[in-house]
Every structure is written in C-alpha cells, then in structure tokens.
Backbone bond lengths (Angstrom), bond angles and torsions (degrees), N, CA, C in turn:
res aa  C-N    CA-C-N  psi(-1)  N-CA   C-N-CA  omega(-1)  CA-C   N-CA-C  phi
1 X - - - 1.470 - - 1.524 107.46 -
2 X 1.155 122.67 107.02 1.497 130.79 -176.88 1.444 112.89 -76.19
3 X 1.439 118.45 -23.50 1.683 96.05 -174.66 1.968 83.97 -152.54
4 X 1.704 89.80 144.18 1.262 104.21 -170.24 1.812 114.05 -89.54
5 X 1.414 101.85 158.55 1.690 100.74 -151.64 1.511 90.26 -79.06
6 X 1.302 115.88 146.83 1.861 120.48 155.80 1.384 103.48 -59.41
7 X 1.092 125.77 -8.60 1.525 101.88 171.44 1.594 115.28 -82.43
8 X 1.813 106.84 -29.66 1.792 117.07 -153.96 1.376 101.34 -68.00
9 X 1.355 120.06 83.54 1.140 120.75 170.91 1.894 118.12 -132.53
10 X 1.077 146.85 88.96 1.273 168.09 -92.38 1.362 129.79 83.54
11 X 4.905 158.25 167.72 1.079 139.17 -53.05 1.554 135.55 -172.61
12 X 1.234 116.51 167.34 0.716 99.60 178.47 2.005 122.04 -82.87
13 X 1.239 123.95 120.38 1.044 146.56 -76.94 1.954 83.60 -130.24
14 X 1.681 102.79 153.60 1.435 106.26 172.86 1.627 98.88 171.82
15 X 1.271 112.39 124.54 1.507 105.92 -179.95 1.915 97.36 -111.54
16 X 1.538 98.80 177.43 1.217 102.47 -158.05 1.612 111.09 -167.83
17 X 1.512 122.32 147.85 1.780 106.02 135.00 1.469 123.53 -50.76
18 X 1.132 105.33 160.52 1.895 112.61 -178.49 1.653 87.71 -84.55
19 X 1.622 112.64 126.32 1.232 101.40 156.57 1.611 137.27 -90.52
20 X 1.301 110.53 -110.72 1.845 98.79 -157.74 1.046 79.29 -98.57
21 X 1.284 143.83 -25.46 1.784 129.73 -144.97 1.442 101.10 -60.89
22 X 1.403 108.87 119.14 1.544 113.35 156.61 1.877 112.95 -39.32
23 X 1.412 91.02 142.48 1.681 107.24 173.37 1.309 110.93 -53.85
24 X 1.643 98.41 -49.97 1.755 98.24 -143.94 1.871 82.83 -98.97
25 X 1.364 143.35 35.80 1.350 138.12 140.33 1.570 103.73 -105.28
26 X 1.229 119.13 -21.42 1.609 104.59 168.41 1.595 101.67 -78.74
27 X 1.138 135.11 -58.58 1.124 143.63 -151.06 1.862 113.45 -65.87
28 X 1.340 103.28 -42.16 1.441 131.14 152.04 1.568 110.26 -34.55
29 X 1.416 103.79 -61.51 1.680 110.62 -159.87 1.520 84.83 -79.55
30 X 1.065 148.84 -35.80 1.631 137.69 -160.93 1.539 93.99 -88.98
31 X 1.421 128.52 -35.65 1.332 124.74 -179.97 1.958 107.29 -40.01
32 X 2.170 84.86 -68.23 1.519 99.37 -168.61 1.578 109.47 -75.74
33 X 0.824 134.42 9.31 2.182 145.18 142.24 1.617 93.54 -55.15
34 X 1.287 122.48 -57.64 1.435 102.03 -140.59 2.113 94.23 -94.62
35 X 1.225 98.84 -10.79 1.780 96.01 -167.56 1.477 79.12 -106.09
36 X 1.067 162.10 79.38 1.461 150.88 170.76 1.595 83.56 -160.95
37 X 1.316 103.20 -86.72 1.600 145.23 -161.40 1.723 97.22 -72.07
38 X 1.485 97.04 59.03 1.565 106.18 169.02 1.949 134.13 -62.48
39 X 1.830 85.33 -19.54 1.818 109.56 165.35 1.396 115.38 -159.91
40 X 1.337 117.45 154.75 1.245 116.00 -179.00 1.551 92.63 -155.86
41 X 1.719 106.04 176.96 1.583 115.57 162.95 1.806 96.84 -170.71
42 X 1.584 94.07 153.81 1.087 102.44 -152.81 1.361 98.81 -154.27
43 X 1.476 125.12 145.96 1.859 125.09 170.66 1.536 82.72 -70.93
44 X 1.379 112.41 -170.01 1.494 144.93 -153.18 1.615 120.31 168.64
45 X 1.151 93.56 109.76 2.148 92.78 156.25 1.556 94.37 -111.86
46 X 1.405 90.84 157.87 1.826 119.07 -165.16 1.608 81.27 -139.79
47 X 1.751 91.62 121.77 1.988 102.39 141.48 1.288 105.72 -115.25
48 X 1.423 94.99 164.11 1.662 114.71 172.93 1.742 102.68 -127.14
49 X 1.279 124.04 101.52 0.957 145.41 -145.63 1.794 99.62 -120.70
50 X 1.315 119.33 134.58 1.730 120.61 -162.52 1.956 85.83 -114.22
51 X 1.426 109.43 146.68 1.339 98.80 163.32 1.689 136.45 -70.28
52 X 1.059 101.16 42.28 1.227 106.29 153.12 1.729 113.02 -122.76
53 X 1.070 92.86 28.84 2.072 114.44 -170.02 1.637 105.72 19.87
54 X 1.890 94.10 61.10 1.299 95.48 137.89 1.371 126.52 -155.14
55 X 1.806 91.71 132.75 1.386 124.67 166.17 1.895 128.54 28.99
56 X 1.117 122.62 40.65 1.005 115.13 -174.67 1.937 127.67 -32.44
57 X 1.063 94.08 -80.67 1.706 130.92 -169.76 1.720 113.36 -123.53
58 X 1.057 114.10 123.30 1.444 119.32 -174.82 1.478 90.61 -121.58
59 X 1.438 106.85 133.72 2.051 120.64 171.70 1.512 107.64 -140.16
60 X 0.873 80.30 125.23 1.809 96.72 150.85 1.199 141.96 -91.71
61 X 1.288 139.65 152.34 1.930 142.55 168.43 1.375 114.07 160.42
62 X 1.230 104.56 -161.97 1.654 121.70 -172.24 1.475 109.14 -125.86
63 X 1.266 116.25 127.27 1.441 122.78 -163.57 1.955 88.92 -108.40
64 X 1.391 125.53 141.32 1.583 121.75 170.14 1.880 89.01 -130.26
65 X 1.442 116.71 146.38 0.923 118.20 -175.05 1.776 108.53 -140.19
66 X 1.139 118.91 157.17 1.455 102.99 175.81 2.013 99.14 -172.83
67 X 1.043 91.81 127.63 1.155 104.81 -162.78 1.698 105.69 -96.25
68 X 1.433 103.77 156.91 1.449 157.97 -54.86 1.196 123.87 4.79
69 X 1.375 135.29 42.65 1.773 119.88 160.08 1.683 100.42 107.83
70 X 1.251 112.68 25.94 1.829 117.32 159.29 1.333 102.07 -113.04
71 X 1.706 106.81 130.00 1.222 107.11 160.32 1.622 117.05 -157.70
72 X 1.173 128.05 158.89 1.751 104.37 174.90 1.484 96.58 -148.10
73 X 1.308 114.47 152.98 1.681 151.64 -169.38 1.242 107.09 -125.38
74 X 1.570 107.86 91.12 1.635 119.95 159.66 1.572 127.74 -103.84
75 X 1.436 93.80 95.17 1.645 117.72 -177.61 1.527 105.04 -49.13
76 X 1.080 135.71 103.27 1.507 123.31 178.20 1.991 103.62 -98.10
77 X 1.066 130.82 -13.95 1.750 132.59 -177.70 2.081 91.84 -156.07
78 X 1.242 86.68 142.66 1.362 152.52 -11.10 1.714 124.29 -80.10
79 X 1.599 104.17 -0.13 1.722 103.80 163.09 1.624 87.30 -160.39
80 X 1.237 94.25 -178.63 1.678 104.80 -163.81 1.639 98.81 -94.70
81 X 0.763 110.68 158.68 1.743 134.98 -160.80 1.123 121.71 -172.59
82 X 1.446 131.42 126.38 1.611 128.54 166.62 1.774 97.30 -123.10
83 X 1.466 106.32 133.49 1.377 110.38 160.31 2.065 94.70 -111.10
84 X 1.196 99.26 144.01 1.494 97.42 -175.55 1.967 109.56 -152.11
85 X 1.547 108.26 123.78 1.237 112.64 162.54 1.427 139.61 -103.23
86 X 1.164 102.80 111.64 1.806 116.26 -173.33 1.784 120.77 -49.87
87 X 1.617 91.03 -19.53 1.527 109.91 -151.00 1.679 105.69 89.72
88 X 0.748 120.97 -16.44 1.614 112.94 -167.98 1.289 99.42 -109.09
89 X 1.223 112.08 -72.96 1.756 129.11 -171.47 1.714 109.81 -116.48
90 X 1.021 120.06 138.71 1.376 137.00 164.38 1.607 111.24 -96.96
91 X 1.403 85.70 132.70 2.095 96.44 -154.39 1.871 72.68 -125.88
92 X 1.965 109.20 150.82 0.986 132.35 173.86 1.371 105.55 -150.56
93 X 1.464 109.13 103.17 1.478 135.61 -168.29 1.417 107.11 -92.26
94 X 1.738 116.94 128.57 1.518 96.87 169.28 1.689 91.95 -119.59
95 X 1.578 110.85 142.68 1.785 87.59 173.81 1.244 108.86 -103.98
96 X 1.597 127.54 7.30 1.900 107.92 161.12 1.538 94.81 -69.78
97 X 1.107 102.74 -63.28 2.077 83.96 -164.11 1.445 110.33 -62.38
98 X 1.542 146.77 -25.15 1.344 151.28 155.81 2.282 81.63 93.88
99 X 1.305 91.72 47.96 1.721 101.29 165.70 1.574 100.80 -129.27
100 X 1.532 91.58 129.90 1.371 106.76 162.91 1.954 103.97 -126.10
101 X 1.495 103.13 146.57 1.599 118.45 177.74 1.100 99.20 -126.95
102 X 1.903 120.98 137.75 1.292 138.74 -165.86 1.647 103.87 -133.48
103 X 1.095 114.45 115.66 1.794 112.47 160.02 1.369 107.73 -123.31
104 X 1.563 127.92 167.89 0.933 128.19 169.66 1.914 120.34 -70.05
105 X 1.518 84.62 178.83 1.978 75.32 -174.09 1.464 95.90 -105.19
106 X 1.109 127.61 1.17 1.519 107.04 -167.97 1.293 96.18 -83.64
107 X 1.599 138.41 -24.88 1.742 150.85 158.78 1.288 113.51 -36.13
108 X 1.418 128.29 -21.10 1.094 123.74 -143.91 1.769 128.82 -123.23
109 X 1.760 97.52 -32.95 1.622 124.72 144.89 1.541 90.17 25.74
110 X 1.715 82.24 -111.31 1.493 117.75 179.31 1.215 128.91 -20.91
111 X 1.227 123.87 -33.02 1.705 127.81 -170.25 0.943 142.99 -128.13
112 X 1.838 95.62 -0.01 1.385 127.60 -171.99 1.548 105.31 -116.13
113 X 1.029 109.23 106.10 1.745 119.39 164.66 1.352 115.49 -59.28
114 X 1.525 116.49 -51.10 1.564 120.54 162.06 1.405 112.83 -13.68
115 X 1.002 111.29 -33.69 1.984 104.15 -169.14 1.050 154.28 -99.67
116 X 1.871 77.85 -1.93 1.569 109.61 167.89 1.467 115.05 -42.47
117 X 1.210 104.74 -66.28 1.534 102.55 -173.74 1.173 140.13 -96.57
118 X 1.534 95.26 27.52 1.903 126.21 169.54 1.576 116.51 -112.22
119 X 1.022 97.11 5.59 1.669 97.95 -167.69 1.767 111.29 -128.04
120 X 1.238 133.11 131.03 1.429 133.78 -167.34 1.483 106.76 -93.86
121 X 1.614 115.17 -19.67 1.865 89.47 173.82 1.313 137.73 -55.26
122 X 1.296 136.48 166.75 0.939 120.82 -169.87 1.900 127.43 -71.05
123 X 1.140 111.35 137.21 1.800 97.13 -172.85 1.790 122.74 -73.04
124 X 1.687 112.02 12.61 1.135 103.79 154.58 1.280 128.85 -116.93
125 X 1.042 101.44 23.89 2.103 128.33 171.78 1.608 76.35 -73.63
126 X 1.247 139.15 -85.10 1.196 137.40 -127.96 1.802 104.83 -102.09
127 X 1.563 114.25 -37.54 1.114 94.86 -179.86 1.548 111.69 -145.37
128 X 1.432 117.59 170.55 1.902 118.28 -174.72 1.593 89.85 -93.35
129 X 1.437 88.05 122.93 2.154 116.01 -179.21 1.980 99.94 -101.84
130 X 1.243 94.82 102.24 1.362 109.48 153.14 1.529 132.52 -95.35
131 X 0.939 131.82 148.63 1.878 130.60 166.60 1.509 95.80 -81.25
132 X 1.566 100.08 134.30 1.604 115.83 166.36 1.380 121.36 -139.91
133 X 1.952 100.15 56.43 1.460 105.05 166.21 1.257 119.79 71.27
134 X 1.348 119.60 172.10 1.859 120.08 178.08 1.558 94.02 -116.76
135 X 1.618 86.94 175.20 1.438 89.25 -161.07 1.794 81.97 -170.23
136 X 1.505 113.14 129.06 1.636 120.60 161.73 2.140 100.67 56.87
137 X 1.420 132.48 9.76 0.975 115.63 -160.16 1.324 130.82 95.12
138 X 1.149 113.30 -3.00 1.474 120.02 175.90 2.600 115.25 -123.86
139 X 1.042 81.46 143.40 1.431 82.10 -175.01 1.773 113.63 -106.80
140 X 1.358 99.68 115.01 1.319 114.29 -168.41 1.251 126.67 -107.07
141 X 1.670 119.71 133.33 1.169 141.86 166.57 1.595 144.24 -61.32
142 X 0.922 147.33 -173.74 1.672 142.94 -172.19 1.334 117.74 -147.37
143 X 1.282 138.00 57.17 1.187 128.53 -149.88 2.199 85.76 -91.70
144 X 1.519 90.89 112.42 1.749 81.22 160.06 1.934 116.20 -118.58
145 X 0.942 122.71 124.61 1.398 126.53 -173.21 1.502 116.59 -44.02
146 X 1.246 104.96 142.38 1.875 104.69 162.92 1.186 135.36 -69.51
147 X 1.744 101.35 -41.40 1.369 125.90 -161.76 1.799 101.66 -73.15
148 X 1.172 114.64 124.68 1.878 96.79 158.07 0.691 116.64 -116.36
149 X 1.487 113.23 86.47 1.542 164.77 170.37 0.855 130.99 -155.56
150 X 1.287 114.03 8.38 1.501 121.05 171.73 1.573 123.27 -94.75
151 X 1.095 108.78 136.76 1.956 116.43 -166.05 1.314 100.52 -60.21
152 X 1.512 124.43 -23.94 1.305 119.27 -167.37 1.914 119.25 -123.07
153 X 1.324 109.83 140.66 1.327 105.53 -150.18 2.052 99.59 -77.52
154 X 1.508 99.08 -40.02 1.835 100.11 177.10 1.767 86.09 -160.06
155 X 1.433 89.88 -176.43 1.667 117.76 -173.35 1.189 111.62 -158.88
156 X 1.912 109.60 123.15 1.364 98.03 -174.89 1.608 106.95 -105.06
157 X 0.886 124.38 154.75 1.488 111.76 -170.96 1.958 109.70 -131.61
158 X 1.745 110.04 118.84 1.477 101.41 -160.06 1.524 113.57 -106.53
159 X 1.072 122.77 121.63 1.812 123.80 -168.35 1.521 107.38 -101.80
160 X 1.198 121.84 164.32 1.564 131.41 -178.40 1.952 75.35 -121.82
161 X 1.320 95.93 -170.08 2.021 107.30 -179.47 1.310 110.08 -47.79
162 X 1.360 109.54 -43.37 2.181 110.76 -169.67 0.985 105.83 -79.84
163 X 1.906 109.74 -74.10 1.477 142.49 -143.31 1.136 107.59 -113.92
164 X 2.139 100.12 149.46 1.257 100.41 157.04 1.734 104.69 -62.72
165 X 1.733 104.97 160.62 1.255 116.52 152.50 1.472 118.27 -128.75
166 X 1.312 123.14 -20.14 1.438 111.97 159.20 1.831 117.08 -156.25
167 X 1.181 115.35 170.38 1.663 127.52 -178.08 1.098 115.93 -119.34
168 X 1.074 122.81 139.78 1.918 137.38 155.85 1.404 110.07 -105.06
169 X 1.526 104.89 114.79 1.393 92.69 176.59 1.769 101.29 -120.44
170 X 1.267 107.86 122.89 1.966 112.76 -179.13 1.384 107.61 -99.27
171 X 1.302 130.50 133.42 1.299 140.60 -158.12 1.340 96.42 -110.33
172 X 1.400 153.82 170.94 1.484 161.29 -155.52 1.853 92.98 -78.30
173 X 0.964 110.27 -31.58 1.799 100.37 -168.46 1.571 95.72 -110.86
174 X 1.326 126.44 28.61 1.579 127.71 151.29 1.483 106.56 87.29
175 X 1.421 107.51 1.65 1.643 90.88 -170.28 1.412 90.44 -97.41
176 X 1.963 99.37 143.98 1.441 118.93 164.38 1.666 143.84 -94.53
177 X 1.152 118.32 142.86 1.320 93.48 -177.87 1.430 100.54 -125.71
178 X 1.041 125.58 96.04 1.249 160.60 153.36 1.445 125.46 -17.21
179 X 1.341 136.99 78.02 1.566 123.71 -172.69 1.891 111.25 -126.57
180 X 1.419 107.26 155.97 1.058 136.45 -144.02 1.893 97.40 -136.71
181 X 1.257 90.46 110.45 1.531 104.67 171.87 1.683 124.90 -91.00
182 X 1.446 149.39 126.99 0.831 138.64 -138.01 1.453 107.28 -163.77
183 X 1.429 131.38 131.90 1.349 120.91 -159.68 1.194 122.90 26.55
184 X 1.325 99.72 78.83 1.413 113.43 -174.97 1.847 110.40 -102.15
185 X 1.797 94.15 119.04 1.658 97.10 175.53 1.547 117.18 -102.72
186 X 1.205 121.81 125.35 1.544 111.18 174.17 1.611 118.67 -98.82
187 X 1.421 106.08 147.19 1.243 97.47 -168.93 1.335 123.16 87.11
188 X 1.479 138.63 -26.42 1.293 111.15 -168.42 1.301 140.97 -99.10
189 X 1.050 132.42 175.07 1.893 131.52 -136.18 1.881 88.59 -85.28
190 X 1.255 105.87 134.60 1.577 114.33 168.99 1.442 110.71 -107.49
191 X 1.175 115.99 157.30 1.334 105.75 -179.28 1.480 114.95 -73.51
192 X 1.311 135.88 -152.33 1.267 136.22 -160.14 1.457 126.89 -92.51
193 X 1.805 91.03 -34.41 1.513 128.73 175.57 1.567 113.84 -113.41
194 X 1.540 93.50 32.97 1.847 76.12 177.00 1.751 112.21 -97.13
195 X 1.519 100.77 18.42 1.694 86.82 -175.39 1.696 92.82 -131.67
196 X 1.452 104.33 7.84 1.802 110.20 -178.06 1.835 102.30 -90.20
197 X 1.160 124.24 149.47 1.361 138.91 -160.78 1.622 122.11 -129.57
198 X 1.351 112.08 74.96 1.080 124.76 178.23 1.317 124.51 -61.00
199 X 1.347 151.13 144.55 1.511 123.58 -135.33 2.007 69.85 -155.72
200 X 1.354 113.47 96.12 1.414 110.28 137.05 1.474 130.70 4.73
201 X 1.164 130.32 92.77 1.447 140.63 -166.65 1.957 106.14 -54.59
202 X 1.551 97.26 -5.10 1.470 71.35 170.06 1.938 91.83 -132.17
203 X 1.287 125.87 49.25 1.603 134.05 150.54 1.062 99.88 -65.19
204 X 1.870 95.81 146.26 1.301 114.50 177.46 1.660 96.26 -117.37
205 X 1.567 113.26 80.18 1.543 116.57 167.53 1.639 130.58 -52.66
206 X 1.006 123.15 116.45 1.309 128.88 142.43 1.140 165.35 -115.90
207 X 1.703 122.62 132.78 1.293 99.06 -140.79 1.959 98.44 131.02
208 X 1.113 122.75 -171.57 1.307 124.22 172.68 1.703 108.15 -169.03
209 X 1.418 95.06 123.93 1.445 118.31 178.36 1.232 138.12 -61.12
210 X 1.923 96.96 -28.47 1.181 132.92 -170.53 1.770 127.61 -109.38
C-alpha cells in the first residue's frame, strides 16, 4: 500500500472479552480527556494490519491536535505525508507527487475516525460506547458508529488515568490500523500557523478550498 488513507488515523494491538471495568468510569475518563485536554501532540507509530494480523505498512510522525476540529498528521517514515485540518477543510499533502486534495470537514463526520479526538460533541451523538476490558495497562473503550455510512466498522480507544494512548480502528473487511501514542504533551501552546497549510507554489491541488 503506497500511500496512507486520510481516514488511518488511530495500536498496538490485543483482543479480548470485555472485562469488569464499569462503562460509565471508562466512558467518564474519555469524556474528562476530551473537555480537559483541549490540545495535545504526540510522536506516533501506525500499523495497518490485514485480518489475518499481518503487518501491512508501518509509519511514523507527530500528530498536534487542538480542538474544535484543527489537527495535522506528519508522516515522517516510510515517506513524507501531511494530513491537515484547518477547521474548515482537511488538506492531504503528498510531497513526492507535490499533490495536495482538499474537501470540506462538515463531509466528513461520518467516515472519518480522525475526528474523534478533535472534535467536542458529545461521543454518543455519533456512536454506541461500550467498555472492552484492559489490556498491557491501559483501559479500553468501544466506540461503534451510528451512521451506515461510515467507512469504518468500530474503534477501540485505550487510556492510562488522563490520556488517550492508543486506537484500533477496523474498517468493514476487519483490517486494522493500529496507532500508538508516544510522548504525549497536553496542553501545549502551538504556534499560530501550525494548523494553516501552505501548499508549495508548484502543488498540483485538488479539490477547492474555497
């Protein structure tokens, strides 16, 4: 797979029964993550994992996020990549081909997992929150979607006491893409332009910004 989806955004990996953990103390702790933890940024490895759990695509970078609905994904291995949100439009930059594609975000809700953890509505507007047990130290969630229209079938999402630290995201044909949160800062100050998207004077955009 040569270029990674704008959606693949959510680990390292463990399936299971759901254990004892009450819902509403997982569900609680992901509530007070997302109304606390208004920005963060963090390194990241991403797998893309086939159901037969193996190993597709391994990536690396630094994800910065900041909520209401800005966020950007800088792929640094195995090639460079920016997925990036303005709040308005979500731009996906590649710089070997020097193509970037822009749609708006209000299109996107539905199909984009990315937005979980850029966005303040509430997470049972959009999806049914189950507890799914611990696993490696971390206490994990069930996010399954409402919409069926959504690209992705559920999302599990895994917290230590504060923070998320990693996602499973399973797409309708079981494959996962797997991410891993890593020096993780909350709260801290971004510069002014870190979620604005300057497009190389010789990009070949597609799509419309405007």
């Amino acid at each position: 797979m040569r270029k990674l989806s704008q959606y693949c955004v959510g680990i390292w990996f463990f399936w299971g029964l759901p254990g004892l953990l009450l819902a509403d103390d997982i569900q609680q702790r992901l509530e007070q993550f997302l109304h606390e933890v208004a920005a963060f940024e963090a390194q990241f490895t991403q797998n893309v994992v086939n159901d037969d759990n193996e190993v597709l695509q391994v990536a690396h970078g630094q994800v910065k996020v900041q909520r209401p609905g800005r966020f950007r994904w800088d792929y640094h291995t195995p090639y460079r990549q920016l997925i990036l949100s303005d709040g308005e439009h979500l731009w996906t930059y590649d710089a070997d081909l020097a193509q970037a594609t822009v749609q708006p975000m209000e299109q996107l809700w539905d199909s984009a997992p990315i937005l979980l953890l850029s966005e303040s509505r509430p997470i049972e507007r959009d999806f049914y929150v189950q507890p799914f047990g611990e696993h490696e130290g971390l206490s994990w969630i069930e996010l399954s979607p409402r919409s069926q229209d959504s690209d992705f079938s559920r999302v599990l999402i895994g917290m230590d006491e504060r923070y998320v630290r990693a996602m499973v995201l399973f797409d309708h044909f079981e494959q996962q893409t797997r991410i891993r949160f890593d020096q993780f800062v909350a709260n801290p100050d971004f510069a002014h332009d870190a979620f604005h998207f300057n497009a190389p004077a010789t990009t070949d955009i597609i799509g419309h910004s405007r």
